[in-house]
C-alpha positions in Angstrom: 82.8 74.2 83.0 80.7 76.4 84.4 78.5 74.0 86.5 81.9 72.3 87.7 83.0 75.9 88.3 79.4 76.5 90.6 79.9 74.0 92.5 83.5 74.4 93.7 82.2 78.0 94.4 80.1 76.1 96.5 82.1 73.5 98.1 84.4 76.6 98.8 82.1 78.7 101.0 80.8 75.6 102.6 84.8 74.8 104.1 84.8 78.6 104.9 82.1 78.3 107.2 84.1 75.3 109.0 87.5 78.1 109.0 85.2 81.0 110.1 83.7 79.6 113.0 86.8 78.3 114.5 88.3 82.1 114.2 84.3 83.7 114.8 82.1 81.6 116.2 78.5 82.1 116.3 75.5 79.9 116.7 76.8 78.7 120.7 76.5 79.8 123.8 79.4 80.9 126.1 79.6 77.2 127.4 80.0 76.6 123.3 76.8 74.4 123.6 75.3 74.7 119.8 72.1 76.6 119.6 70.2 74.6 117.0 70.8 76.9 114.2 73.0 75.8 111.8 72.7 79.1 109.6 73.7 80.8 112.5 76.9 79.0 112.5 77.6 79.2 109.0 76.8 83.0 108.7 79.4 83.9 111.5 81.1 87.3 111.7 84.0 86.4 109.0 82.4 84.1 107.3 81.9 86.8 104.2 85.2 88.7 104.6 87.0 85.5 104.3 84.4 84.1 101.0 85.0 87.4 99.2 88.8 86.8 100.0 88.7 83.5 98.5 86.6 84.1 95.7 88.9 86.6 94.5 92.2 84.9 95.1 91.1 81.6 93.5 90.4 83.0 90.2 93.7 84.8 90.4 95.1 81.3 91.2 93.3 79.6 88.8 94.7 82.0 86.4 97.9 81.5 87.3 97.4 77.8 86.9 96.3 77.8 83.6 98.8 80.5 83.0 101.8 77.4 83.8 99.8 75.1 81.3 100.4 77.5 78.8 103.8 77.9 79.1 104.6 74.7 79.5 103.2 73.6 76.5 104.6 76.5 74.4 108.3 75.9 75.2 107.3 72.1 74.5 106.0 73.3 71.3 107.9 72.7 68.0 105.1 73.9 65.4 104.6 77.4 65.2 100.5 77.1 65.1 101.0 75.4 68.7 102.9 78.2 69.8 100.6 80.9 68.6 97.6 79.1 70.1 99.3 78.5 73.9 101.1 82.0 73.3 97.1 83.5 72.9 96.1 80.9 76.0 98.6 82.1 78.0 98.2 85.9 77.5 94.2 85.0 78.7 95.5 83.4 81.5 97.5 86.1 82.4 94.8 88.7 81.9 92.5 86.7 84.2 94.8 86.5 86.7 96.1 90.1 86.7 92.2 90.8 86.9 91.6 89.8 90.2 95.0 90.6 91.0 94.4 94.0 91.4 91.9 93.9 93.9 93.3 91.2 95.7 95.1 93.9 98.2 91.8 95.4 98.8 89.7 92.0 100.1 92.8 91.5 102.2 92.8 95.0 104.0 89.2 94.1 104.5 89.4 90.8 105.5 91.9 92.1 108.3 89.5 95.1 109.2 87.0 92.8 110.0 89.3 90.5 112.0 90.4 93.9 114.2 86.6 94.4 114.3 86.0 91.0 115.9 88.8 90.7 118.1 91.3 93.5 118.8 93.8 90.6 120.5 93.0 88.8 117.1 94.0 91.7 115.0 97.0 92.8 116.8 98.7 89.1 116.8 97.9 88.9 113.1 99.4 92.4 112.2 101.9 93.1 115.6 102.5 90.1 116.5 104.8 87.2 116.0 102.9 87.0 112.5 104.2 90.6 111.7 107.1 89.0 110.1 105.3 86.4 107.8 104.0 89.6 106.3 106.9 90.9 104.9 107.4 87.6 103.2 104.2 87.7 102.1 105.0 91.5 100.7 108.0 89.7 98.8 105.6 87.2 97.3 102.8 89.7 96.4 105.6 92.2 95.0 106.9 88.9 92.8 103.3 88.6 91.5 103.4 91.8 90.4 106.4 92.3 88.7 106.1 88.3 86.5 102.9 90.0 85.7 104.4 93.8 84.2 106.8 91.8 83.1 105.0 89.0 81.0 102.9 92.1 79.6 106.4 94.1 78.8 107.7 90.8 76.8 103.7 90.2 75.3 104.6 93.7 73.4 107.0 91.9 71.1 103.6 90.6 69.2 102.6 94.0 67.3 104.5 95.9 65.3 103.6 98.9 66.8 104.4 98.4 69.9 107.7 100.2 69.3 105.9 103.4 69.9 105.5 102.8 73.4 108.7 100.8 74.5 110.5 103.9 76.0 107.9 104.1 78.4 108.8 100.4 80.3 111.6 101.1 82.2 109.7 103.9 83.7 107.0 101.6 84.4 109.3 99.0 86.0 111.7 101.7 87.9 108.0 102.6 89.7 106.6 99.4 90.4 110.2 98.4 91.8 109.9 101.1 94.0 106.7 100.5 95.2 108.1 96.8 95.8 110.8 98.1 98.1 108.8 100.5 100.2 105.7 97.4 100.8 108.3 94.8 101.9 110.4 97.5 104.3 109.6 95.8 107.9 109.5 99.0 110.5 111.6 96.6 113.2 114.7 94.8 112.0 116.0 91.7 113.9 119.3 93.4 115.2 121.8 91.8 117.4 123.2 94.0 120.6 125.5 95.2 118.5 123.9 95.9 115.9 121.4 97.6 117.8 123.8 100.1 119.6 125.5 101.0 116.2 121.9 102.2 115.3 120.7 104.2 117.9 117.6 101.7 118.3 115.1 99.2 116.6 114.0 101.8 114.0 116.6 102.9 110.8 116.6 106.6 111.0 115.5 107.0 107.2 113.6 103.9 106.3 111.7 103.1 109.6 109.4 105.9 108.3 108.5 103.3 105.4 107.8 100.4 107.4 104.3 101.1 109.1 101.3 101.3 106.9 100.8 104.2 105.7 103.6 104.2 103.4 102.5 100.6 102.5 99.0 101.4 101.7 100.5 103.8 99.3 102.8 102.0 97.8 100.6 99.1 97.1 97.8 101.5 95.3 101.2 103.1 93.1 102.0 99.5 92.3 98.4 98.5 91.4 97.8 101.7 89.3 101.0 101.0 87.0 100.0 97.4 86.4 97.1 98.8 85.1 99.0 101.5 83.0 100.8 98.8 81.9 97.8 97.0 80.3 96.5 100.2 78.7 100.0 100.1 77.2 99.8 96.5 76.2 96.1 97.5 75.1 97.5 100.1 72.6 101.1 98.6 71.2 98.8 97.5 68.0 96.0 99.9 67.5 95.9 103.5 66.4 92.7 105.7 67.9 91.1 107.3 64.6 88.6 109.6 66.9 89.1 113.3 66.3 89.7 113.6 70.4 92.2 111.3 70.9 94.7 114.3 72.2 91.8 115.4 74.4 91.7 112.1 75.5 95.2 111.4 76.0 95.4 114.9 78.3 92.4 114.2 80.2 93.7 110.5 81.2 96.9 111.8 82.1 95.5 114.6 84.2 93.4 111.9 85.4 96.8 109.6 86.7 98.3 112.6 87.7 96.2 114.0 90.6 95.0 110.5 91.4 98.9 110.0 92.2 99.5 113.1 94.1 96.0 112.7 96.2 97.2 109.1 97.0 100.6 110.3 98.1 99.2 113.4 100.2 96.5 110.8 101.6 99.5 108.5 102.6 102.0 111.2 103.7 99.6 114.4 105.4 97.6 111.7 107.4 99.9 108.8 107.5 102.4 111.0 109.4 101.2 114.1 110.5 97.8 114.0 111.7 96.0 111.7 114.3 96.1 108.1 114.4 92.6 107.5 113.8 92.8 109.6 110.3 95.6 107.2 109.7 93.6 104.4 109.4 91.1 105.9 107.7 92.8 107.3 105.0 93.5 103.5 103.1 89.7 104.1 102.4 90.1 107.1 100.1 93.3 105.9 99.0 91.8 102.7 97.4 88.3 104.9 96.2 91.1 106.8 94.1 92.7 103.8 92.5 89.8 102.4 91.6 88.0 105.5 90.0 91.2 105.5 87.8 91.5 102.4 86.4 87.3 102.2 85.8 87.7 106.1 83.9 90.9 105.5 82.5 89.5 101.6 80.7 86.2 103.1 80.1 87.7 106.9 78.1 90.1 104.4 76.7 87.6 102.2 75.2 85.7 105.0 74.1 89.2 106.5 72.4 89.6 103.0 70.6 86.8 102.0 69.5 86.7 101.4 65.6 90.6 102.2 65.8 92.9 101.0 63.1 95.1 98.1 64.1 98.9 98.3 62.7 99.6 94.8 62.1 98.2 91.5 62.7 98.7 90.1 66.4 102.0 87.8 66.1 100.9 85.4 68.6 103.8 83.2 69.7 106.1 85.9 68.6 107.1 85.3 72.6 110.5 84.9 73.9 110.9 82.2 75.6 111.7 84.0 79.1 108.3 85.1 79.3 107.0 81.7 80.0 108.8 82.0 82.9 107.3 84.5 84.3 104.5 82.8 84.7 105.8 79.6 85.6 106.6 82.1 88.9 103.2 83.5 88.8 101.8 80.2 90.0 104.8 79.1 92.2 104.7 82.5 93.9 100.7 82.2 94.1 100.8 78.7 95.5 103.6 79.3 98.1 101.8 82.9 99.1 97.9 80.3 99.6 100.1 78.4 101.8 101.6 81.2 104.0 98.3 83.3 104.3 96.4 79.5 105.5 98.9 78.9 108.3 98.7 82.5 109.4 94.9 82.0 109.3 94.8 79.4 111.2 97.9 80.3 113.5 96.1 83.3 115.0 93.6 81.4 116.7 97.0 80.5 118.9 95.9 77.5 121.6 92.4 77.6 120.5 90.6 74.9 118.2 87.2 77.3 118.4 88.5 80.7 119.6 87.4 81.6 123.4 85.2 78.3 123.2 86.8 74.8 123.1 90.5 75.4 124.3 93.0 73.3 123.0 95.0 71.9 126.3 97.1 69.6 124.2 101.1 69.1 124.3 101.2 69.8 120.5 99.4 73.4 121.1 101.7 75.9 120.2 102.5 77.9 117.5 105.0 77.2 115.3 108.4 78.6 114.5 108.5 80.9 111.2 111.0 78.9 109.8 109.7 75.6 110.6 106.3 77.2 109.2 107.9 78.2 106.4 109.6 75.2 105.4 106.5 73.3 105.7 104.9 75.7 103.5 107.6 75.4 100.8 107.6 71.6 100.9 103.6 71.8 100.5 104.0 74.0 97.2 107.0 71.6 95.8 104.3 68.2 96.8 101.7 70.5 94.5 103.5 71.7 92.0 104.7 68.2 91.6 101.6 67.2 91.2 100.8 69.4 88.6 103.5 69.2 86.6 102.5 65.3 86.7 99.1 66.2 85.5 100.6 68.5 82.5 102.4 65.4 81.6 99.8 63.3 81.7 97.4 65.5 79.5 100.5 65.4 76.8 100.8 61.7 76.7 97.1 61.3 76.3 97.0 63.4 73.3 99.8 62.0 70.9 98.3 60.5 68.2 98.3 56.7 68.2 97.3 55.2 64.1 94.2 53.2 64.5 93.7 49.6 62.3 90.3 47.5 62.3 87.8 47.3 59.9 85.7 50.5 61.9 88.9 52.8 60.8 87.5 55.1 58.0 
């Protein structure tokens, strides 16, 4: 597994090299006659933007994958050992995927930084151009991730008995991360008709066109990211009681800790999102993200300190599930497959009528870009052809493990 895992790795940042030096390319002169150096061309200015992109969103897909599997074969199930063993698969699954989940916004905002860096004209088609719009979808799908994955956690509580303790504290949870949801997927511009656009005095709505440039996103997306984390710590403690004479220390100092990483993440997003100069705008996301992730590394690391050697309330009732949580992540690998699909033709789109950008131009009939619906509905008919294919393979793998009785003379 891990050798077969090495290699894909492999074969992976060997395609992005091919991607990379179509959007980046490096290695040719200006006539785009090839130097000699083949490392040259490989190692081109996004080359490892778009490999720590990747890397990150494959495991989260792979996850996700896996995460199907699971559910799949525990609403197939019909013996209560199956259940708890895909019940305890598909928890992993999910943990893996909400793993590099979390810092999946963060290699994107990266990945477009360097893209700006690059090429300005680049940048500003991908983010203000006629791709602007693909993002909101793409907001919708990343907000969908998030929310099968709180949610799947939520329903995961029903396996300890002490999870009642914590239980009031959900819809809190979910009212946030909601919230978050809405603001990240508010466009700035709305597609208005004439009339439209009269009755509202212009392109912008007066009170939510505030929430549609990226300040308020970048907040939004490190509020959202912060409660999925709170979420697991939940998860984390539903069975276990801390038996460390600090644990009320420990509890004050982590939500002290939440507290003013919150309110510097909203004065980061608001004081120099809005009121300062453009250039702080940008630079804020940096401090923003620093915050989130000093969080969640203190908050995992005091509470694994709290817990350690802490008394568990029950024994984990694994496949003590309902059934709706499967489908949660049935959509966490829909959503993720759908979202790979989007993000590739707005990778590729950007380059516009170039097959190697400012290189080899591409003077063909064919070269334009797209519509957004036709791009979406080619997207969507990709993901069914895949998903297809894997629900073929699930079916597969369940045929080839009924039991068939063996006769001959080498049957024991």
């Amino acid at each position: 597994g891990l050798l077969l895992n090495a290699v894909g790795t492999t074969l992976m940042f060997l395609a992005n090299s091919w991607v990379t030096f179509m959007m980046s390319p490096a290695g040719v002169d200006p006539a785009g006659v090839f130097a000699g150096d083949a490392w040259a061309a490989m190692h081109n200015f996004l080359w490892n933007p778009i490999n720590l992109h990747r890397f990150v969103a494959n495991i989260a897909y792979g996850g996700s994958i896996v995460g199907a599997y699971a559910a799949f074969k525990f609403l197939s199930a019909t013996r209560a050992q199956d259940k708890a063993h895909y019940d305890w698969m598909g928890y992993t699954a999910n943990f893996i995927a909400i793993s590099a989940l979390l810092p999946l916004p963060f290699a994107g905002y990266y990945l477009a930084a360097e893209i700006y860096a690059y090429s300005q004209q680049m940048g500003i088609t991908l983010m203000g151009g006629i791709f602007a719009w693909l993002f909101i979808i793409q907001a919708v799908l990343i907000g969908t991730l998030f929310l099968s994955a709180n949610y799947y956690l939520w329903c995961g509580m029903g396996r300890s008995d002490g999870a009642h303790r914590y239980n009031k504290y959900v819809k809190y949870l979910a009212i946030v991360i909601v919230a978050a949801f809405l603001v990240w997927f508010t466009p700035h511009t709305l597609v208005l008709t004439n009339e439209e656009l009269k009755a509202l005095g212009g392109p912008y709505h007066k009170y939510l066109g505030p929430l549609g440039i990226m300040p308020a996103k970048n907040t939004a997306v490190n509020i959202m990211i912060l409660f999925t984390a709170l979420s697991f710590l939940i998860y984390r403690r539903a069975n276990r009681v801390a038996t460390v004479s600090w644990v009320a220390t420990g509890n004050a100092v982590q939500a002290a800790l939440f507290t003013a990483g919150i309110i510097n993440i909203f004065f980061l997003g608001i004081y120099h999102g809005y009121f300062t100069n453009t250039v702080y705008k940008v630079a804020a996301s940096i401090p923003q993200v620093l915050t989130t992730l000093i969080i969640i590394a203190v908050s995992i690391s005091l509470d694994t300190l709290m817990y350690r050697g802490a008394r568990e309330v029950a024994p984990l009732k694994w496949g003590r599930v309902p059934d709706r949580a499967q489908y949660a992540l049935f959509m966490l690998a829909v959503a993720f497959t759908w979202l790979m699909g989007l993000m590739g033709y707005i990778r590729s789109g950007i380059r516009q009528h170039w097959h190697v950008t400012d290189v080899f131009r591409d003077n063909s009939p064919d070269a334009f870009t797209p519509t957004l619906g036709y791009a979406a509905n080619v997207v969507s008919v990709g993901t069914i052809l895949f998903m297809a294919m894997v629900i073929f393979v699930f079916w597969l793998s369940q045929v080839s493990t009924r039991k068939s009785e063996v006769s001959g003379y080498w049957k024991a």
